[in-house]
C-alpha positions in Angstrom: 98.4 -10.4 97.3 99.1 -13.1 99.5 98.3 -13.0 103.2 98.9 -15.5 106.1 95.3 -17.1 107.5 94.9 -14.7 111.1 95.2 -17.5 113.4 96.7 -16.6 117.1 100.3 -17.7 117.7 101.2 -18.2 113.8 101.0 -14.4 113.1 103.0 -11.5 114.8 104.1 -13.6 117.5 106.7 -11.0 118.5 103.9 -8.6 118.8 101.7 -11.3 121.2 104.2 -11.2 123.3 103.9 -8.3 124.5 100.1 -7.7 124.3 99.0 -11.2 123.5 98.6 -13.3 120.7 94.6 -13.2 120.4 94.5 -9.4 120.4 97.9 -9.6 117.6 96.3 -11.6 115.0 92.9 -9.5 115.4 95.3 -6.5 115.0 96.8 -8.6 112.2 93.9 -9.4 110.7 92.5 -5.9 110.9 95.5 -4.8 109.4 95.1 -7.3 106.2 91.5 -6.2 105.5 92.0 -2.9 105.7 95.2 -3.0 102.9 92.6 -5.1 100.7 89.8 -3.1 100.9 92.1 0.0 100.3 
């Protein structure tokens, strides 16, 4: 599995700009852990 490093503005940028992009890469990277833990 390959996943993009969570880092705010380089991941779900469409997303941050609506809620911002701090809380979209946590989202993101909550998102990732939780479909490798799974």
């Amino acid at each position: 599995m390959m996943v993009k490093d969570p880092v705010p503005g380089r991941v779900k940028t469409r997303l941050g700009r609506d809620i911002g992009m701090v809380p979209a890469a946590h989202w993101f990277r909550h998102q990732a852990l939780t479909m490798i833990v799974a």
